[in-house]
C-alpha positions as MATLAB code, in Angstrom:
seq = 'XXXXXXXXXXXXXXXXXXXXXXXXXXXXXXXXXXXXXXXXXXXXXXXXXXXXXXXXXXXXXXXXXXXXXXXXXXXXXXXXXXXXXXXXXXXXXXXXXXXXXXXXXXXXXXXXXXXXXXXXXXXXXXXXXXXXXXXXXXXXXXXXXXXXXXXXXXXXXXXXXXXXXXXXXXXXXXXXXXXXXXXXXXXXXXXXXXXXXXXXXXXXXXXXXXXXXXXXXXXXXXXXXXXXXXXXXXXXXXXXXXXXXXXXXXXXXXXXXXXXXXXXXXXXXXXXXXXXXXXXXXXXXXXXXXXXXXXXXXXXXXXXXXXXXXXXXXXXXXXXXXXXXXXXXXXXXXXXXXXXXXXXXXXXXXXXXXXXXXXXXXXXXXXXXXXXXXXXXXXXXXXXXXXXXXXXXXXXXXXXXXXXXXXXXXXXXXXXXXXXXXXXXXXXXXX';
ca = [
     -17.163  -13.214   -2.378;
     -17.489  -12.343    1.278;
     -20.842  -13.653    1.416;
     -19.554  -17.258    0.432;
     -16.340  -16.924    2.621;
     -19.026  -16.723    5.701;
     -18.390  -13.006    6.524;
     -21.038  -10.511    7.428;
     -20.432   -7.955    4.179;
     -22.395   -4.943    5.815;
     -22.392   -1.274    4.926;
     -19.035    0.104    3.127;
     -18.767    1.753    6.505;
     -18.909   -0.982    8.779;
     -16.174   -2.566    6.980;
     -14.168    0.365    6.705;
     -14.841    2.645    9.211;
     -16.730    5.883    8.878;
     -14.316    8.173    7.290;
     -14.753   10.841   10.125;
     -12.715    8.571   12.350;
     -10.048    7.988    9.631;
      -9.086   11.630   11.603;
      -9.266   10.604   14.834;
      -5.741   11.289   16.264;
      -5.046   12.885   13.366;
      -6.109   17.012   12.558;
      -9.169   16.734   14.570;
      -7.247   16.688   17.596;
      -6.281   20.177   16.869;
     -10.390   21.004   16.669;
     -12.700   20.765   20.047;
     -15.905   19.003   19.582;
     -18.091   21.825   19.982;
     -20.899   20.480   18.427;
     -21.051   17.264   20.085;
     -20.153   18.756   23.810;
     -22.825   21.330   24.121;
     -25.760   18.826   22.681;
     -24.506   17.088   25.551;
     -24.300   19.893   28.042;
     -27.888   20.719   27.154;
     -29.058   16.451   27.992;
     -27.267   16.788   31.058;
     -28.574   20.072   32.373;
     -32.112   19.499   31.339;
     -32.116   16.162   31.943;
     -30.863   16.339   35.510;
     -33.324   18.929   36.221;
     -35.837   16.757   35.170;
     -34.562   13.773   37.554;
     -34.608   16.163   40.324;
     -38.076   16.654   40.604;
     -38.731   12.872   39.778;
     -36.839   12.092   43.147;
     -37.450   15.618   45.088;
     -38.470   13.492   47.875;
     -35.671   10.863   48.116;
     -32.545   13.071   46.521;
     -31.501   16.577   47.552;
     -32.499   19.512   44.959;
     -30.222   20.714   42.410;
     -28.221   23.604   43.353;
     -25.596   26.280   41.857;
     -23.139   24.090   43.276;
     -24.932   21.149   41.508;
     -24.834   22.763   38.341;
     -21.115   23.556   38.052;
     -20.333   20.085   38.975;
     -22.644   18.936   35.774;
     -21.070   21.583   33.600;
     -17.233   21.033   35.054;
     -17.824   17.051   33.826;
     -19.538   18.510   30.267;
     -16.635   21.325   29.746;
     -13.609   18.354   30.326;
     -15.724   16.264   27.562;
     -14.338   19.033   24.955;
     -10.887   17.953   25.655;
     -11.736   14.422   25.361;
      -9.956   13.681   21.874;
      -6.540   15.766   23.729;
      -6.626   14.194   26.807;
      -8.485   11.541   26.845;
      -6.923    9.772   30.433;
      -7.704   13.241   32.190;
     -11.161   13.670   30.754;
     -11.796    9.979   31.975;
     -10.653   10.451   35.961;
     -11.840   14.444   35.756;
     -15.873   13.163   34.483;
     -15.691   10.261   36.932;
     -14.421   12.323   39.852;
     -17.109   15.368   38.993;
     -19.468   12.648   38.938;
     -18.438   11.060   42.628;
     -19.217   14.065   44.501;
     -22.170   14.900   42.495;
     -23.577   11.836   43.825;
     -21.263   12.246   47.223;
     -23.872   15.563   47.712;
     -26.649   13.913   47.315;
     -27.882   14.690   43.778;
     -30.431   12.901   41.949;
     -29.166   10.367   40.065;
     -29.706   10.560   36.085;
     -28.121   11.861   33.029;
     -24.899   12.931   35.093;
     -23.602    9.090   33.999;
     -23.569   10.714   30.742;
     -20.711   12.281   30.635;
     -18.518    9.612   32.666;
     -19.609    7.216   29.905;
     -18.327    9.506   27.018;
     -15.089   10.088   28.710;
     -15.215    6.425   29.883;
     -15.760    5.398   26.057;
     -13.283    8.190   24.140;
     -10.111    6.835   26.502;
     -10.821    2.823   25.767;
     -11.839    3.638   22.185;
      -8.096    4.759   21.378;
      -6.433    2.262   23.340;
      -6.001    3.269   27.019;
      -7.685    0.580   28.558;
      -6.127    0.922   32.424;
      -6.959    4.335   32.202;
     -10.768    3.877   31.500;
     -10.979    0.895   33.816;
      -9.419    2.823   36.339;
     -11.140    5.479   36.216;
     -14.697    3.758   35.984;
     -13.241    1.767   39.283;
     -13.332    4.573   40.917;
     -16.580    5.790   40.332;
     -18.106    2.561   41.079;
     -16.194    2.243   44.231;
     -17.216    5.793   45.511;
     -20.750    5.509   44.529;
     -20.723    2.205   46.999;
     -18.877    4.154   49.495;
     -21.418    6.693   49.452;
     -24.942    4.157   48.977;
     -23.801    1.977   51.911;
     -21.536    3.412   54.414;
     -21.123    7.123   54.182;
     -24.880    8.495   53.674;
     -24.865    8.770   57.249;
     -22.432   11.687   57.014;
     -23.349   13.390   54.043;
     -27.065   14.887   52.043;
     -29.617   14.653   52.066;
     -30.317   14.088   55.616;
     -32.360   11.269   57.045;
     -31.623    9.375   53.728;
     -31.182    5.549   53.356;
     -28.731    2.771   52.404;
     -29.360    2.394   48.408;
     -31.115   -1.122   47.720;
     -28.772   -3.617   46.473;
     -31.260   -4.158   43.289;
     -30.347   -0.585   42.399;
     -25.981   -1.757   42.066;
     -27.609   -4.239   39.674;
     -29.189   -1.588   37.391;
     -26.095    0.079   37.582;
     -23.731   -2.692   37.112;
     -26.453   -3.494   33.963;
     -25.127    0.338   32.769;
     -21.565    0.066   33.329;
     -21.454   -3.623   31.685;
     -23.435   -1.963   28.225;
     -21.243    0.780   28.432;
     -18.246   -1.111   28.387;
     -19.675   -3.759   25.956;
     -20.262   -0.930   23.328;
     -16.567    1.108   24.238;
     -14.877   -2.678   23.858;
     -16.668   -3.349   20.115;
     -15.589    0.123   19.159;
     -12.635   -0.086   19.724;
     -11.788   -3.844   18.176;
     -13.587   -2.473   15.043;
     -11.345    1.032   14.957;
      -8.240   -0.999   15.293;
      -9.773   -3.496   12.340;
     -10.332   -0.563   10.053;
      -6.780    0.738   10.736;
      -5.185   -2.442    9.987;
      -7.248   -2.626    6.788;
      -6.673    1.240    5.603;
      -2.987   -0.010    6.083;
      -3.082   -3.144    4.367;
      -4.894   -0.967    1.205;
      -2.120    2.003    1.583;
       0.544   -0.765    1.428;
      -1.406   -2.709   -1.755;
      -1.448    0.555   -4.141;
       2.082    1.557   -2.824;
       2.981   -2.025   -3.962;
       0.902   -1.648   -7.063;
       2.373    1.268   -7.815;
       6.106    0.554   -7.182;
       5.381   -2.626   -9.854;
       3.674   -0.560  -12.397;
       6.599    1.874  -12.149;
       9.178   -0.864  -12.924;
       7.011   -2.104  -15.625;
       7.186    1.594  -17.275;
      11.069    1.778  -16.450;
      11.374   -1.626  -17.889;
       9.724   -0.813  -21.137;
      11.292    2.436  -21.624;
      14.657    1.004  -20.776;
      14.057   -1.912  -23.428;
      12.568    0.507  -26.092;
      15.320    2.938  -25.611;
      18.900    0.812  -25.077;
      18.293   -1.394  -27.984;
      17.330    1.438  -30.393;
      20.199    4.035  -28.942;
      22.702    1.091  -29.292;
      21.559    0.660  -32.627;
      21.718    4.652  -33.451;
      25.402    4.908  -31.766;
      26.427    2.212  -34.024;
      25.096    3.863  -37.151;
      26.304    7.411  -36.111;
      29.681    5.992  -35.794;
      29.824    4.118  -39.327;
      28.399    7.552  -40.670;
      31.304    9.722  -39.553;
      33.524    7.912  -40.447;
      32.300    7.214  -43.965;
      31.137   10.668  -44.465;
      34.014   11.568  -46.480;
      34.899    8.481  -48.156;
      32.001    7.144  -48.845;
      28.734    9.054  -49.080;
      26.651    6.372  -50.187;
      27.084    4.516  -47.335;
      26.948    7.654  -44.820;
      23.435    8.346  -46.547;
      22.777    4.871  -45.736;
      24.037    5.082  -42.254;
      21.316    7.918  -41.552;
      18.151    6.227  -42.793;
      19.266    3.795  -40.459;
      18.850    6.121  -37.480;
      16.379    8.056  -38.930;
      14.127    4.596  -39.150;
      15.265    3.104  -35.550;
      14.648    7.012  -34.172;
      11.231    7.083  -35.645;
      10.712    3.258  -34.331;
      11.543    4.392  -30.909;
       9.543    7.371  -30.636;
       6.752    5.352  -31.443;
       7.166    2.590  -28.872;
       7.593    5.295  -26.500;
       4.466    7.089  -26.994;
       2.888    3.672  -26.477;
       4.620    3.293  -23.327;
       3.510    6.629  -22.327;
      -0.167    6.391  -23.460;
      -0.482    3.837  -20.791;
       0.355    6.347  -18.387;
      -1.850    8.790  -19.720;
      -5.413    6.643  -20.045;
      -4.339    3.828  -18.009;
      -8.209    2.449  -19.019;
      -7.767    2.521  -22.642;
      -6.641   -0.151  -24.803;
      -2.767    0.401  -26.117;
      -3.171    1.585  -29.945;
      -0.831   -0.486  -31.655;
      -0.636   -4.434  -30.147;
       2.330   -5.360  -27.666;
       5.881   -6.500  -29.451;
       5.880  -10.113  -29.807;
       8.988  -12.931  -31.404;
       6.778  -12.512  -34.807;
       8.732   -9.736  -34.730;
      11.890  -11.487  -34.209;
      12.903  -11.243  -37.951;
      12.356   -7.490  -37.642;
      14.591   -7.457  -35.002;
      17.420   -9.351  -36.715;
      17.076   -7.078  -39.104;
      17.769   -3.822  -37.051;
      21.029   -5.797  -35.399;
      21.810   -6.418  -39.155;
      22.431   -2.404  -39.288;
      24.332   -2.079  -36.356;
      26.885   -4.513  -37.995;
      25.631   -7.688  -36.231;
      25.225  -10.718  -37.704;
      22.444  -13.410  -36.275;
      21.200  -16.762  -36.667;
      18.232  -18.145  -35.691;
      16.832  -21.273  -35.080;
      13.477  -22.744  -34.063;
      10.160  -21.526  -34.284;
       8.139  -20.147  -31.261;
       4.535  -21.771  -30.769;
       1.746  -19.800  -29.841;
       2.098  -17.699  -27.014;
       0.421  -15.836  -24.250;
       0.572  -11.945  -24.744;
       2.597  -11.850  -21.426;
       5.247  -14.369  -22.262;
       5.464  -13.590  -26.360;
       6.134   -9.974  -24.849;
       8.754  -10.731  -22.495;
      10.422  -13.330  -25.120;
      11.097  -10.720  -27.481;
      12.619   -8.298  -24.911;
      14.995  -10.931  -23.471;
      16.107  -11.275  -26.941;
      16.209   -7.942  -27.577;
      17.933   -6.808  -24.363;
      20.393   -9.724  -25.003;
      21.203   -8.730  -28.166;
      21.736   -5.203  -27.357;
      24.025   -6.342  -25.132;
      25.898   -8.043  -27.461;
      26.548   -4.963  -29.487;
      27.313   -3.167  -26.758;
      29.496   -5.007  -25.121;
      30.857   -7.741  -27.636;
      34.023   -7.803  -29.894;
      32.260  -10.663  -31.820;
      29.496   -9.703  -35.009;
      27.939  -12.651  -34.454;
      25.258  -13.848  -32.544;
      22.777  -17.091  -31.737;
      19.515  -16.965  -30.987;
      17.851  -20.636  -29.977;
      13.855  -21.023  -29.953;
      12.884  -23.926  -28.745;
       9.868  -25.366  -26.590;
       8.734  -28.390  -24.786;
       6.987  -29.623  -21.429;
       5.364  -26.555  -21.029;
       8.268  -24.111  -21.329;
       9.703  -21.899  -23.378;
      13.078  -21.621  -23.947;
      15.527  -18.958  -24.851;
      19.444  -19.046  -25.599;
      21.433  -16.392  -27.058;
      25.228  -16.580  -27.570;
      28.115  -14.607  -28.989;
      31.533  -15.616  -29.347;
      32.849  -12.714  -27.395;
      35.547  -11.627  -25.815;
      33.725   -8.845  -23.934;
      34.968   -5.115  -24.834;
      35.657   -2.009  -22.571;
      33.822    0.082  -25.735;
      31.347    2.930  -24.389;
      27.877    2.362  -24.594;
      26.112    4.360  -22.025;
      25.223    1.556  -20.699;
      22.426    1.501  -16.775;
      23.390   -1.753  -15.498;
      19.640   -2.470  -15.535;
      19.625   -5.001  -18.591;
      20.273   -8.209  -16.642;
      17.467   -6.936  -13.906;
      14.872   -5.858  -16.275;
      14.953   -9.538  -17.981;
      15.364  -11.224  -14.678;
      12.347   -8.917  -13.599;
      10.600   -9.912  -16.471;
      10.988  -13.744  -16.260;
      10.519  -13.853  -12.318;
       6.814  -12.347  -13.231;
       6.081  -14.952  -15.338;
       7.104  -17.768  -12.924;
      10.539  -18.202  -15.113;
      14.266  -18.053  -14.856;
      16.773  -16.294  -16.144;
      20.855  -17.527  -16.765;
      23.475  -15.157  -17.618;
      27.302  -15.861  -17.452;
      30.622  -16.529  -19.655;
      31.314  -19.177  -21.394;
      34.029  -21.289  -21.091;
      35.681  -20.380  -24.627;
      34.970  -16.545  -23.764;
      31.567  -15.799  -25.485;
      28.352  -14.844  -23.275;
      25.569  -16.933  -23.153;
      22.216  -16.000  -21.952;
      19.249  -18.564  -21.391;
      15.691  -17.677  -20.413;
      12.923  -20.542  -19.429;
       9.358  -19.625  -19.496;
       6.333  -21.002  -19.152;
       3.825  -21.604  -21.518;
       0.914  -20.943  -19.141;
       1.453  -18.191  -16.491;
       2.848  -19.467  -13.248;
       3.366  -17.768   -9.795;
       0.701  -16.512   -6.847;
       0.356  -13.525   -8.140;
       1.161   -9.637   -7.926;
       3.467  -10.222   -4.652;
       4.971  -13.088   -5.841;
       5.946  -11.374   -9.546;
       7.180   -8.359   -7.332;
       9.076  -10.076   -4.525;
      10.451  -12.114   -7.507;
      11.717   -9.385   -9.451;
      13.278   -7.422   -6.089;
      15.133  -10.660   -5.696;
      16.190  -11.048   -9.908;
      17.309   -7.227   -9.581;
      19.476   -7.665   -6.927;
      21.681  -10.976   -8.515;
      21.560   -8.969  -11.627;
      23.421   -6.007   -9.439;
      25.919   -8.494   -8.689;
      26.460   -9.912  -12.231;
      26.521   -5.911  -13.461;
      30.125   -5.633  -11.349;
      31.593   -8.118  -14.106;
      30.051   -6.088  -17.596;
      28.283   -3.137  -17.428;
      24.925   -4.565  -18.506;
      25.582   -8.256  -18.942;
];
């Protein structure tokens, strides 16, 4: 895919960053480079020493006072990650009056170039130039105007050709330092945009679960209250229909618990396929069925065509939710469901006669959001509200093929349905 979008694919850590610097400002500042600073202390000295005696007859010799100046510009290098402005000026200025005493020149730009780089590299850009500024301007202070004053004696002006080479250094060095730091602040962005994408994943797959459960649970509960009721108060009078009363919620119980477990398996082996196949409206007589008990009477007309696993799932829990609703919150025993379907939608309308009751029903407020939630996914719409005679009507359009842009677009969706349902939930609990 990147390939064909034109982009240079590369290593996983190109993209991405080596995961060392994931750290950078992070624990490691509390650790010193050790490692790092004395390979470099050992370049430096041994390299320097080296340079001296390639220019012993055009550069003074190194000195005690020589080699504190190399290893005062190597010890401020383990501070770098700390202090990075400091470490810049402090390697640069160590460096100046190295070079001010008349030095040979060599590996001494080392350590100006790994301050230089460790300042830029995490953002502190005036600092770095700044400080690198100031080394170049000393260094032409010293090459052009004040070697008459200071070591080696009898030496020179510096050849302009030689500011070349060196301008040559600094422009590499700042070439590399500038990359560096563009691709660190790419890699954060992109280790941000992937934290934010599974926070958002998971925040949707949490709602999904809380969803389900809630669907499972209110609709079987409701059904259970209903049938708990009718058995206490038949218990006495009439034992038959008590009995009766407790298959009832012995059967919606053992219903529940297993829709639950299948809700929960997901959680478990998110992988595996679900054991038992999603709840679809060829379950819709099943349904009726299990409203029957509760003392609720439905009709239904129209037949669903064949649907999607997606929408035939979210069908049936409008209608269930709806429905549940209904006994929960309706004086009426009767209830409407309408199937019907048609220029590529789906649609959904369930009615009851009302009026709405004050009876307790434990009810979240979450019924209205969960189908809103569910439709807005889906690319669909959801319409809840009285009816002018006093019933409650509730009318769900779906598509037949999956609409929307996506993940965000389900989820932003949703966020939005959730919140109208929190104003419709001030009227009825869950309607």
């Amino acid at each position: 895919m990147e390939r064909q979008q034109g982009r240079w694919p590369g290593p996983p850590w190109w993209r991405h960053g080596p995961s060392s610097w994931n750290r950078w400002n992070e624990e490691d500042d509390s650790r010193l480079p050790w490692r790092s600073t004395l390979a470099l202390t050992v370049i430096v000295l041994v390299g320097s020493s080296f340079a001296a005696q390639a220019q012993s007859g055009e550069r003074a010799p190194l000195d005690t006072f020589a080699r504190l100046l190399l290893l005062a510009g190597c010890v401020l290098l383990l501070f770098r990650k700390r202090y990075p402005v400091p470490v810049a000026f402090g390697t640069a200025l160590a460096a100046m009056v190295y070079l001010g005493a008349g030095y040979a020149y060599g590996p001494v730009f080392l350590t100006v170039a790994v301050g230089f780089f460790s300042a830029l590299v995490v953002g502190r850009r005036r600092a770095a130039w700044a400080a690198l500024l100031m080394l170049w301007s000393g260094h032409v202070l010293v090459a052009h105007w004040l070697y008459r004053w200071l070591p080696p004696a009898g030496d020179t002006p510096a050849p302009w050709g030689q500011e070349l080479v060196i301008a040559a250094w600094v422009a590499a060095i700042v070439a590399v330092a500038e990359l560096t730091r563009v691709r660190r602040e790419q890699w954060a962005k992109e280790r941000a945009e992937r934290a934010q994408a599974a926070r958002r994943r998971a925040d949707e797959e949490r709602l999904r679960i809380a969803r389900e459960l809630h669907d499972v649970l209110a609709h079987s509960v409701s059904v259970i209250h209903v049938q708990a009721g009718m058995g206490l108060a038949l218990l006495d009078s009439d034992p038959e229909q008590a009995r009766a009363a407790l298959t009832t919620i012995r059967s919606a119980s053992k219903e529940a618990l297993g829709e639950v477990r299948q809700v929960l398996d997901t959680l478990r082996a998110p992988g595996d396929a679900p054991r038992a196949p999603a709840p679809g409206l060829d379950r819709l007589p099943e349904l009726v069925e299990q409203a029957a008990s509760a003392g609720l009477t439905v009709e239904v007309e129209g037949r669903p065509p064949r649907l999607a696993p997606g929408t035939d799932l979210a069908a049936f829990r409008i209608i269930q939710e709806a429905l549940t609703n209904v006994v929960r919150h309706s004086g009426s025993r009767q209830a409407r469901v309408r199937v019907t379907h048609g220029g590529g939608t789906l649609r959904l309308r369930i009615d009851d006669d009302g009026p709405a009751t004050g009876a307790e029903a434990g009810g979240s407020g979450n019924g209205l959001a969960g189908m809103r939630e569910r439709a807005a996914a889906l690319g669909g719409t959801i319409e809840a509200g009285r009816r002018d005679d006093g019933g409650f009507r509730v009318r769900a359009v779906l598509p037949l093929t999956r609409g929307g842009s996506g993940p965000e677009r389900a989820h932003d969706a949703g966020t939005a349905g959730a919140r109208r349902a929190t104003a419709d939930g001030h009227e009825e609990e869950d309607r």
